[in-house]
C-alpha positions as CSV (number, residue, x, y, z in Angstrom):
1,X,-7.4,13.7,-15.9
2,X,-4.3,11.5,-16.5
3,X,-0.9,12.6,-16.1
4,X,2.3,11.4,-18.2
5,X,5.3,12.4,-16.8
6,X,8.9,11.1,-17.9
7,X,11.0,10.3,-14.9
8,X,14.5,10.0,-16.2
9,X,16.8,12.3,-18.6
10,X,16.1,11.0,-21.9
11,X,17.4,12.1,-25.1
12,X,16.6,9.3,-27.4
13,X,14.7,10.9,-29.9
14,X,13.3,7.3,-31.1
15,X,12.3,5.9,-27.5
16,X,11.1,9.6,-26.7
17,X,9.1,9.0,-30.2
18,X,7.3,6.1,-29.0
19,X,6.8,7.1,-25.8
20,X,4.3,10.2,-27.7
21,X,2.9,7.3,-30.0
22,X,2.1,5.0,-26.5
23,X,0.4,8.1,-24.9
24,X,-1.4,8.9,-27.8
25,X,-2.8,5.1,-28.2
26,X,-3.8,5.1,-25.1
27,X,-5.5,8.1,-25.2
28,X,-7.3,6.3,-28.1
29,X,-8.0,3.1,-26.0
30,X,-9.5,5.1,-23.1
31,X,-11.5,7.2,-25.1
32,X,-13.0,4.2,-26.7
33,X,-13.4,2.1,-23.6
34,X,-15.2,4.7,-21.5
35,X,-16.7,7.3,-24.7
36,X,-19.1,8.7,-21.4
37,X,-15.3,10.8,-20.2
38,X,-13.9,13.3,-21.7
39,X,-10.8,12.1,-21.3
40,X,-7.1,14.5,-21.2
41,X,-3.8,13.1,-20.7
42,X,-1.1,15.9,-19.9
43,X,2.3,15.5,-19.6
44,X,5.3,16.3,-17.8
45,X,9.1,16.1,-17.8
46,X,10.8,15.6,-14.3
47,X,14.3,14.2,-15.6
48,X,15.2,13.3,-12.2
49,X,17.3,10.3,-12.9
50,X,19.7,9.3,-15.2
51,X,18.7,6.8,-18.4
52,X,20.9,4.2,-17.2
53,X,21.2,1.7,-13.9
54,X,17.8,0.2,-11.8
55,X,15.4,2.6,-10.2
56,X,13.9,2.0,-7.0
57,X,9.7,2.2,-7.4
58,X,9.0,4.0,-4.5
59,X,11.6,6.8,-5.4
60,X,9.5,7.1,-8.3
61,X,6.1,6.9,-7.1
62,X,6.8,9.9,-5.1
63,X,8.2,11.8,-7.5
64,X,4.9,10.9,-9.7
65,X,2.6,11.4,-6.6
66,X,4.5,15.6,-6.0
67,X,3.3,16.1,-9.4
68,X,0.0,14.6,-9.7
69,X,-1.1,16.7,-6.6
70,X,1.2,20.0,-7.9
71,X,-1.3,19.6,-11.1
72,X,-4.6,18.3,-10.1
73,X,-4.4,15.2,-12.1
74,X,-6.4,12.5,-11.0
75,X,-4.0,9.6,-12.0
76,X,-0.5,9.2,-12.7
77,X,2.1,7.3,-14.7
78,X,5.6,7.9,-14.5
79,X,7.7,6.0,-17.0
80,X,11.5,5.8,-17.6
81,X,13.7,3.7,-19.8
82,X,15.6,2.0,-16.6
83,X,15.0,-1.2,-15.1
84,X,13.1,-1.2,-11.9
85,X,14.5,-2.8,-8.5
86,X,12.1,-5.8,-7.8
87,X,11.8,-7.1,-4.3
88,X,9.9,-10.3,-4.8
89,X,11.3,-11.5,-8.5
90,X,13.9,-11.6,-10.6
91,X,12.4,-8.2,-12.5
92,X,9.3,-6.5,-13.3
93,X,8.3,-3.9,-15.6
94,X,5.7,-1.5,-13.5
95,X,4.7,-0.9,-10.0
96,X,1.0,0.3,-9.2
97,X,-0.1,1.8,-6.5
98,X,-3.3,2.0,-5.9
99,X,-3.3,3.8,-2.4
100,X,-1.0,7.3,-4.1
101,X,-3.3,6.7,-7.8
102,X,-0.1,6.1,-9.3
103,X,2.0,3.5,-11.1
104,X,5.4,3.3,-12.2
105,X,6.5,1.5,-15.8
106,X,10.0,0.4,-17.0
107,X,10.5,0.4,-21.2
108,X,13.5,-1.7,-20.9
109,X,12.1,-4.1,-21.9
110,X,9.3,-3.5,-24.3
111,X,11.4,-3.3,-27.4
112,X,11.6,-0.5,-29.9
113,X,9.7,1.7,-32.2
114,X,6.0,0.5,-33.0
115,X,6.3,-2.6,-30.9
116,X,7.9,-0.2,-27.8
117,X,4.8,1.5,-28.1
118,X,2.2,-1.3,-28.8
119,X,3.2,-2.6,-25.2
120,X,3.8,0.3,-23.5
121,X,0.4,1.7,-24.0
122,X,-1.0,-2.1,-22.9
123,X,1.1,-2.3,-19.6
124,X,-0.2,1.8,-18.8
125,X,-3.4,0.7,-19.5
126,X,-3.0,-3.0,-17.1
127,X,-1.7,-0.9,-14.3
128,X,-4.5,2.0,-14.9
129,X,-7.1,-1.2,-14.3
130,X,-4.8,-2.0,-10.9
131,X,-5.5,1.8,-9.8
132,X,-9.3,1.2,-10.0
133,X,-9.4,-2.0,-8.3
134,X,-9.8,-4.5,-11.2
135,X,-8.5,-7.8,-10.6
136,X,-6.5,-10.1,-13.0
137,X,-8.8,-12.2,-15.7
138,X,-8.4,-14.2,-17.8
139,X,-8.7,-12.2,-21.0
140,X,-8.8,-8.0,-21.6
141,X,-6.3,-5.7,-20.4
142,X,-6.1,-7.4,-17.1
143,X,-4.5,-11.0,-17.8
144,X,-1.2,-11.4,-15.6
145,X,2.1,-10.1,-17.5
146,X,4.4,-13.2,-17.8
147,X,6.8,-11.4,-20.0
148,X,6.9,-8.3,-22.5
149,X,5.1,-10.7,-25.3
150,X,2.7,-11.2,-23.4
151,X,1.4,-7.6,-23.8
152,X,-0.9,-6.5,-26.6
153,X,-4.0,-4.5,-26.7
154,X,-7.2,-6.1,-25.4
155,X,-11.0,-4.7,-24.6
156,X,-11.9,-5.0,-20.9
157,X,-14.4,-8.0,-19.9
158,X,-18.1,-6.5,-19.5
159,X,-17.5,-6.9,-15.6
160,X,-14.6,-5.2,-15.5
161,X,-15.9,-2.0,-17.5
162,X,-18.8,-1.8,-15.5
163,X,-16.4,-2.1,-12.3
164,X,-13.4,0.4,-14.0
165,X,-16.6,2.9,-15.0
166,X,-18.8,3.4,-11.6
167,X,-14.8,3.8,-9.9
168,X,-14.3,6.7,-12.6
169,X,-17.6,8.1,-12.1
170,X,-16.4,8.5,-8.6
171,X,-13.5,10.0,-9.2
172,X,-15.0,12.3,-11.5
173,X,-17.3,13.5,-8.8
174,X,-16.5,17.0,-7.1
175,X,-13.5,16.7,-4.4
176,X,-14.1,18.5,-1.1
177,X,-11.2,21.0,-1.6
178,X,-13.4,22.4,-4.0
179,X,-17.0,22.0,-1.9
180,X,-15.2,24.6,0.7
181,X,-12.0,26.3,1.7
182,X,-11.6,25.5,5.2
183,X,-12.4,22.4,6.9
184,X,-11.9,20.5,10.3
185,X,-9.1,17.9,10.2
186,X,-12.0,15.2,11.6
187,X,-14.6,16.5,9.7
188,X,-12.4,16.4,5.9
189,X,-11.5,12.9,6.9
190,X,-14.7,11.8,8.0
191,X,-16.2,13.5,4.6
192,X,-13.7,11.3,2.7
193,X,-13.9,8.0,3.7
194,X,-18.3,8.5,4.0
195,X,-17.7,9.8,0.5
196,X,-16.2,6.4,-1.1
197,X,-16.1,3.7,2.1
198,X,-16.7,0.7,0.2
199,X,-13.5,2.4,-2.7
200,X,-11.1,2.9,0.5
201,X,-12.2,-0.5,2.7
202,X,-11.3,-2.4,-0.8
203,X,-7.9,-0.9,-1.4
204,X,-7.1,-1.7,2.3
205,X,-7.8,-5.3,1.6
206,X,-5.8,-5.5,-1.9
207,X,-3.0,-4.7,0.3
208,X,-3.7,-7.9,1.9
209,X,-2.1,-6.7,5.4
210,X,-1.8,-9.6,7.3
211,X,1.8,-10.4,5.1
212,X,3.1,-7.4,6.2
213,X,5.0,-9.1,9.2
214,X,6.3,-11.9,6.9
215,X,8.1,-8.8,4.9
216,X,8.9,-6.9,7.7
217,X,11.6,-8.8,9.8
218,X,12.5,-6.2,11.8
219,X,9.3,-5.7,13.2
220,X,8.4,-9.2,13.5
221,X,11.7,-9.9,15.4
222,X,11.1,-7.5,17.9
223,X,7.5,-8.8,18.4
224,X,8.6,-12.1,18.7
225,X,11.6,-11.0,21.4
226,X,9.1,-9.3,23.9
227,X,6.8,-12.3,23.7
228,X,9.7,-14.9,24.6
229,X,10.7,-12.2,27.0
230,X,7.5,-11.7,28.7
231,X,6.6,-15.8,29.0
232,X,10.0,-15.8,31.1
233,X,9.9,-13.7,33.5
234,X,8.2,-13.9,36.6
235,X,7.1,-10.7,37.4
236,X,4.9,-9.9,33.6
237,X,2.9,-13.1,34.7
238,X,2.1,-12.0,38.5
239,X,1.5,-8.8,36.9
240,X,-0.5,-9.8,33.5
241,X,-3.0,-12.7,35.0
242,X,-4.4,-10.9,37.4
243,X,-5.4,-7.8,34.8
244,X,-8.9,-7.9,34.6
245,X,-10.2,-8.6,31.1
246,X,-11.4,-5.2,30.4
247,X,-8.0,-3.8,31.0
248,X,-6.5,-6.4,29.0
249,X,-8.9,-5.7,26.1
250,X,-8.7,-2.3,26.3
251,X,-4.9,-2.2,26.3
252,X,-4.8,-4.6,23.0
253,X,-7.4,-2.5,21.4
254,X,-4.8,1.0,22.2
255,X,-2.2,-1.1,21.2
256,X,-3.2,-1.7,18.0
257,X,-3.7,1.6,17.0
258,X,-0.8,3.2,18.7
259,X,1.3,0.8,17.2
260,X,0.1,1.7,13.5
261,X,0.0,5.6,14.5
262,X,3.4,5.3,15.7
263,X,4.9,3.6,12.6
264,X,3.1,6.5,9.9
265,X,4.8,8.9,11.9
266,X,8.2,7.6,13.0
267,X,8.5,6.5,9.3
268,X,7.0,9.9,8.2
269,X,4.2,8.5,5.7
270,X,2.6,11.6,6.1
271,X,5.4,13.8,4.3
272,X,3.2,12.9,1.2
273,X,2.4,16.3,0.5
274,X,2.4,17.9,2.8
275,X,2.8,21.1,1.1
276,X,-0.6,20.6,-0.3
277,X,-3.4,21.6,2.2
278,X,-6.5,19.7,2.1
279,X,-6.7,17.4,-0.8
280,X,-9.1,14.9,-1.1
281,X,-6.7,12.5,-3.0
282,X,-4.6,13.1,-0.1
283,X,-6.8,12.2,2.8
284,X,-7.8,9.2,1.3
285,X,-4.0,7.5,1.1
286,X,-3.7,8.5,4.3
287,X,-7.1,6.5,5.5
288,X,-5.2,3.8,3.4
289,X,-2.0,3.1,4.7
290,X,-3.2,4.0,8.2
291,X,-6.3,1.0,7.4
292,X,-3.5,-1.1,6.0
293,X,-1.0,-0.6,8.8
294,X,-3.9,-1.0,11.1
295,X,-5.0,-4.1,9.9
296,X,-1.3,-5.7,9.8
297,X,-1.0,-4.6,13.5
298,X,-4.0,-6.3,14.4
299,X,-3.0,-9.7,12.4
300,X,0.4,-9.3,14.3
301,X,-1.7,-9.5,17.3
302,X,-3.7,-12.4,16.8
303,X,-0.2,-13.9,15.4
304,X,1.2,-13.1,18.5
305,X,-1.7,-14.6,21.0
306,X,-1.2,-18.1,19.2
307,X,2.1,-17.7,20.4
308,X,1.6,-16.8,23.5
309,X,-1.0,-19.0,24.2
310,X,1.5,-21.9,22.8
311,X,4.4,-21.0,25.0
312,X,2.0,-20.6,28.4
313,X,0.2,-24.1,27.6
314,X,3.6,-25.5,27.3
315,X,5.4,-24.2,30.8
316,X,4.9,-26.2,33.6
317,X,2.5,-25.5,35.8
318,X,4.0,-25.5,39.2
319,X,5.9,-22.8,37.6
320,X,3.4,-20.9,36.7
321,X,1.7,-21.4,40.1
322,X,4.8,-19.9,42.1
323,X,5.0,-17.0,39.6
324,X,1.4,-16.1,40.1
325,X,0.9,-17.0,43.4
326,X,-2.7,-18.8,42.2
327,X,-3.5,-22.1,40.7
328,X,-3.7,-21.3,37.0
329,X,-6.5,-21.8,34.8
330,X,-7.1,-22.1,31.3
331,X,-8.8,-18.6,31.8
332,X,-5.5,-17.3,33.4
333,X,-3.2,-18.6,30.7
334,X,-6.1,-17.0,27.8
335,X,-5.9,-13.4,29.7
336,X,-1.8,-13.5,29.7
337,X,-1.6,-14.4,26.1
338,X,-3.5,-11.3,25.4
339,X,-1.7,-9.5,27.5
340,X,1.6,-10.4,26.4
341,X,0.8,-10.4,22.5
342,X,0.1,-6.3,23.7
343,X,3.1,-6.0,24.4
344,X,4.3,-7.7,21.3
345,X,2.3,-5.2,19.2
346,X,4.5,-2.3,20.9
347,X,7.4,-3.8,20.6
348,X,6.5,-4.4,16.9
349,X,6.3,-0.6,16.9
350,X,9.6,-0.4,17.8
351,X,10.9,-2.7,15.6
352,X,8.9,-1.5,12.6
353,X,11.0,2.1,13.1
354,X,13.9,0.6,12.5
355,X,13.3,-1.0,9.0
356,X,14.3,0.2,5.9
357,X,12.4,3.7,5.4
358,X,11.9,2.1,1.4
359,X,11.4,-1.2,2.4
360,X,8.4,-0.4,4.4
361,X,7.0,2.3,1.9
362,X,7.5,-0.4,-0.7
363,X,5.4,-3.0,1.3
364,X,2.5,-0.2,2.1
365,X,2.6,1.5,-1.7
366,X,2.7,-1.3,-4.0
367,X,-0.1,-3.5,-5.0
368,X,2.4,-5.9,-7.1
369,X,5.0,-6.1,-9.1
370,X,3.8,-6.9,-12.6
C-alpha cells in the first residue's frame, strides 16, 4: 500500500487537480508494471506548511514517515508545491529515502495542468524505483533527472522489473507485528534483518558511508584535533605503545560502535516513532542508519590510522625514544596509530553531537537529491 499525502496548505483548485490526475496515472503505471499487486494508493492531507518559501526535506520526510506508520502504508510520498532546500546543488525537485520508505517531491517546477501531472506522476514513480533499490539507467523510469523536461513516462528495463518486483514481493510478505504481539527487543531485531539481510546490507551501502566525514565537519574536526593532540604529547605515546595489540584491537573495535551508538542517541534518531511499538518498517531503519553510521565510523577510523601512521613516521625518532622510553619500531609506531585513531573515533562522537540535528539526519536519510 502507497500513501499520498499533501504536505503544505494548498488551495489551488487547479495544482490540487493535477495532483488527483498524477496519483491517478500512477496508480495506472503501477498497476501495469507489476499487474501480479493489487495495488491501493490512499491519501492524506497534513497541511503543515504554508504553499509558499523552501522546505527543508528532512522536515518533510518525517512528517511523511508519522503518517506512513500512523496508517500502515508500506510506502510514502509526500508532495507540496514549495521548493525544497538542496544541500549539494543549486535545487532539486525530490528527496528519497530509502532507509524511512519515503520520498519527498517539489511541483514547482513541473509546470501546470496536464503537463504538472505528466511529470509529477514520472518523478513519484523515479523516486518509488530509489525506495526499492533500483539504480539509475540509461532508459525507463530510472534515467537521472537533469531538469523538469527531462521527465516523461517510461517502462522499467526487464532487469529493473525483475529487481523492483522480488523487493515488492518482500514487502508484501507478512510483518512480524502481525506474526505475534509481544516480542524481545533482540529477538524482533534479529527476526528483521534474518528476514531481508541482503534488502538492509544493500541500503546500508547506497548510503555510501564512508563520505559521511567529508559532510560532517564537525565531526571530522574533532577527529582530526585528538589525533594532532595525541601525536604531541608525551604521555599518550608512553601510554599507547606499550598496549598490547589485543587491547588495542579491542578498544578500536568498542570504539567503533560506541561511537555510532552514541551519535543515534545524542542526536535522537530513534524518536522515529517511537509511539509506535514494534513495527517491522521501524526496526529495519533503525538497523539502517545504525549500519550506516557504523560503517562511516569505521571508514573514519581507517581515515584516521593513515593519519596517524603519517604523523608518527614523520616525528623524529629520538623523540619518540625519550617519550617511550624504548627504541621504536615500525611495530610500535603501527600499534600507536591504532591506538590514537581510537581515540579519534570518540572524539568524532563528540564532534558528531554537536552538528546540525538536520544536517546530520539529511546525510543519514537521503539517498540523493534528484
Amino acid at each position: 500500500m502507497l500513501g499520498w499525502v499533501l504536505g503544505a496548505d494548498l488551495r489551488d483548485p487547479e495544482v490540487l487537480a493535477a495532483y488527483d490526475a498524477a496519483r491517478k496515472r500512477l496508480h495506472d503505471q503501477l498497476s501495469q508494471t507489476f499487474p501480479e499487486f493489487a495495488w491501493r494508493i490512499e491519501t492524506s492531507e497534513r497541511r503543515a506548511f504554508m504553499p509558499r518559501g523552501a522546505l527543508d526535506p528532512v522536515d518533510l520526510l518525517e512528517v511523511g514517515v508519522a503518517e506512513k506508520l500512523h496508517r500502515h502504508w508500506d510506502y510514502v510520498l509526500v508532495v507540496v508545491p514549495n521548493e525544497l532546500i538542496s544541500r549539494h546543488g543549486p535545487s532539486t525537485l525530490g528527496v528519497p529515502s530509502s532507509a524511512l520508505e519515503a520520498a519527498v517531491i517539489s511541483s514547482s517546477r513541473l509546470g501546470s495542468g496536464a503537463r504538472l501531472a505528466e511529470r509529477l506522476a514520472a518523478l513519484a514513480l523515479h523516486l518509488l524505483g530509489h525506495l526499492w533499490g533500483l539504480d539509475h539507467a540509461a532508459s525507463g523510469p530510472m534515467r537521472p533527472v537533469e531538469n523538469p523536461e527531462d521527465l516523461a513516462p517510461a517502462p522499467f528495463p526487464a532487469a529493473q522489473r525483475e529487481q523492483a518486483r522480488r523487493q515488492l514481493e518482500e514487502v508484501a510478505r507478512t510483518r512480524l507485528e502481525d506474526v505475534r504481539a509481544r516480542w524481545g527487543a533482540l529477538s524482533f531485531y534479529g527476526r528483521t534483518f534474518a528476514k531481508d539481510p541482503r534488502e538492509i546490507l544493500a541500503a546500508i551501502w547506497g548510503y555510501r558511508p564512508w563520505r559521511m566525514p567529508i559532510y560532517l565537519g564537525r565531526l571530522s574536526a574533532a577527529a582530526a584535533v585528538s589525533v594532532v593532540y595525541f601525536l604531541l604529547t608525551s604521555d599518550a605515546w608512553a601510554l599507547g605503545a606499550h598496549l598490547s595489540w589485543r587491547a588495542v584491537l579491542g578498544l578500536a573495535a568498542l570504539s567503533v560502535v560506541a561511537a555510532a551508538v552514541f551519535i543515534f542517541s545524542g542526536q535522537d534518531l530513534g524518536r522515529l516513532g517511537r509511539e509506535h511499538a514494534w513495527r517491522e518498517q521501524l526496526a529495519r531503519t533503525r538497523l539502517v542508519l545504525l549500519g550506516t553510521l557504523g560503517l562511516g565510523m569505521l571508514s573514519l577510523w581507517l581515515g584516521l590510522l593513515l593519519l596517524s601512521l603519517a604523523g608518527a613516521w614523520i616525528l623524529p625518532r629520538a623523540l619518540l625514544e625519550a617519550w617511550m622510553g624504548l627504541a621504536p619500531t615500525a611495530e610500535h609506531l603501527l600499534r600507536y596509530a591504532v591506538f590514537t585513531a581510537t581515540i579519534g573515533v570518540l572524539g568524532a562522537a563528540l564532534g558528531g553531537n554537536l552538528e546540525e540535528e538536520r544536517e546530520i539526519k539529511a546525510e543519514l536519510f537521503f539517498d540523493e537529491e534528484t
